[in-house]
N, C-alpha and C positions, 0 to 999 in steps of 0.2 A: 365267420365260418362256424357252422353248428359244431360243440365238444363233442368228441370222441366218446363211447360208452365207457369206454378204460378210465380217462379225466374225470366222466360225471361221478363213475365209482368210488376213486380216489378221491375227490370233492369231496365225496358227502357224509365221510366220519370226519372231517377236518370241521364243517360245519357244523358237526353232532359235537362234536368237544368244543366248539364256541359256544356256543347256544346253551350247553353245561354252566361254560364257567364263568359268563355271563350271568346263568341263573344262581350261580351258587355265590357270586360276590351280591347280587342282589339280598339273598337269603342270610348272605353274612350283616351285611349295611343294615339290614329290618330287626335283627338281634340288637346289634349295636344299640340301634334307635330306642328299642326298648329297653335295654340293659341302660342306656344312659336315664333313661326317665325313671327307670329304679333308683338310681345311684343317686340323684341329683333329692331325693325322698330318703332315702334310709342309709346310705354311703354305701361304699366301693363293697366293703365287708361284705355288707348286707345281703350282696348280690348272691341269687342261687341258681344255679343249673337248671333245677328242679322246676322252680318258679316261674323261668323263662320260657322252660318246654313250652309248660301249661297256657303262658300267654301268646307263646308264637305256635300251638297247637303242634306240635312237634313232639320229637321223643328227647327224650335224655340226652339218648346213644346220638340223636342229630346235631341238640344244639352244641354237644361236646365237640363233634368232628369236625366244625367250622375251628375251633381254638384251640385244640389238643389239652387246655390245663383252663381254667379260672381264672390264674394269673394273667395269662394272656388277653382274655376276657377284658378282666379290669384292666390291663395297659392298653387295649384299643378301645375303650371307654374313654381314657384318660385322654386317649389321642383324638378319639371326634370330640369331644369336648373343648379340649385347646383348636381345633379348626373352627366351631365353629364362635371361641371367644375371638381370634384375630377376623374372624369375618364380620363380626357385629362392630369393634372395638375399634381395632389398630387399624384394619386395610381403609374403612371411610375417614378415619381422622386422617391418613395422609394428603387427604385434597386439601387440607388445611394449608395455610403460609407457613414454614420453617418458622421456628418459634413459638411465643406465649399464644399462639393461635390453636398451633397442635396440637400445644401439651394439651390446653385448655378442651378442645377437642376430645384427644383421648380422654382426660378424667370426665368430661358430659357423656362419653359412648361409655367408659366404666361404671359410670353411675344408676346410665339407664340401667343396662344391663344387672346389675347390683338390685336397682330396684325391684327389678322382674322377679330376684333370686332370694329376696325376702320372703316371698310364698313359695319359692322350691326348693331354694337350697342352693348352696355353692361345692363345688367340688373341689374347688382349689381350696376352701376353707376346712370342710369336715375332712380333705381327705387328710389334712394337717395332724387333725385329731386323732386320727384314725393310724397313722404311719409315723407320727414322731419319734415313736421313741423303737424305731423296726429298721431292718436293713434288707434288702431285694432289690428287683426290679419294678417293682410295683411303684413304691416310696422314690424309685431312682427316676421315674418316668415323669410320677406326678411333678419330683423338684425341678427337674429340668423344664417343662413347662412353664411352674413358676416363674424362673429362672430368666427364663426367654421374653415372658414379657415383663419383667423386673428391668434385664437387659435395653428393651424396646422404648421404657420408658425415663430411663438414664439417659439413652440417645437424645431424648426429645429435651430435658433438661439443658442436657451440653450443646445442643444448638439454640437454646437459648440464651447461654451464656455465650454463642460464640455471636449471637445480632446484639450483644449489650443489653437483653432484656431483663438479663437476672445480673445480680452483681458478679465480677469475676474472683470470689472470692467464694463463693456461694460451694457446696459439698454435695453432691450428684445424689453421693450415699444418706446422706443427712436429711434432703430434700423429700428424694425416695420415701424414706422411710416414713416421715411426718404424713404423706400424701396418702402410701399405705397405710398407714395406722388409722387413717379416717374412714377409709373402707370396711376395715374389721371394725371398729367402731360401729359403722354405721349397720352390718350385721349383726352385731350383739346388741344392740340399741330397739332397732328396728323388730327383728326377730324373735330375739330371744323375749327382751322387755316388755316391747310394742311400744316403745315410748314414742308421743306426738313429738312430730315435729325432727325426727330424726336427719332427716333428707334433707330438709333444710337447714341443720346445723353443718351436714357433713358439707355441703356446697358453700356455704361461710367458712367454714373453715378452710376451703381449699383457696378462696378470695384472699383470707387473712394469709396465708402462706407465700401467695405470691406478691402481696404486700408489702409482706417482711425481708422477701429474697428481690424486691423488683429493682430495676433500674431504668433508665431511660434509653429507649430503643435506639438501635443503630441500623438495623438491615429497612431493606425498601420492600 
């Protein structure tokens, strides 16, 4: 049955206000995009309104109304940046086996990515520097982040210990933390230094750690 002209009227601002806020999450996501390729170069700080117009050819007064404040800005920086680390990182290593397969997984999908981030930068590292010693929401977003995949990969640890692969005496937080420290390492090494060979120290190291924590597998 052909609409009534009443229905096609009433239709057609519902369709104008999709078609809006369609384009204006587009227009938000394309900031983003750019605002993170700022950050990942010169950090969160760094970032400026002003800057952004210029590269999304916009005004000021635009690129402001998508985020009311800067802070905002830098917290959905912080948040495409953590999507798109469990998309490169965590979501493919779970095809991995439970166990020293995934962990081993996740720290090859940390590594690559690390690699990549020798010539760009980390954000989860500068924005360390940058919010240590601050209190917000900014600093509150970035730790939770952190946090989540700190979380992510304690998991992966304790299922390791629960197939017999690590000893059961072995320390989630202990573990963690050596694993990470090879990561900063291998930024400040790689990065800052440029010392040869860094990448393949940092992946020795991570060999020698499970070495030292391993045990003799149990799960199938």
């Amino acid at each position: 049955m052909p609409e009534s002209s009443s229905s096609s009227k009433t239709d057609r601002p519902a369709r104008g206000a999709s078609r809006a806020l369609q384009k204006g999450q587009q227009t938000k996501a394309a900031i983003v995009e750019a605002a993170l390729g700022q950050a990942t170069h010169i950090g969160l700080e760094g970032l400026s309104i002003g800057a952004l117009a210029e590269v999304m050819g916009m005004s000021k007064s635009g690129v402001f109304a998508h985020f009311g404040s800067r802070e905002e800005l830098q917290i959905s920086v912080i948040r495409e940046y953590h999507a798109r680390f469990e998309q490169e990182v965590f979501y493919p290593a779970m095809q991995a086996q439970r166990g020293i397969a995934r962990l081993r997984a996740l720290f090859a999908n940390w590594m690559k990515r690390t690699s990549i981030e020798i010539d760009s930068g980390c954000i989860y590292i500068s924005g360390a520097v940058e919010f240590d010693d601050r209190t917000g929401p900014v600093r509150d977003a970035l730790a939770q982040s952190v946090l989540t995949w700190q979380a992510a990969m304690k998991r992966a640890i304790r299922q390791c210990k629960e197939c017999g692969e690590l000893q059961p005496d072995v320390s989630e937080d202990q573990m963690l933390f050596e694993i990470h420290g090879l990561i900063l390492a291998l930024h400040y090494e790689a990065r800052f230094l440029h010392t040869p060979g860094s990448i393949e120290r940092a992946r020795a190291g991570f060999d020698s750690i499970l070495a030292r924590y391993g045990s003799r597998p149990a799960c199938g």
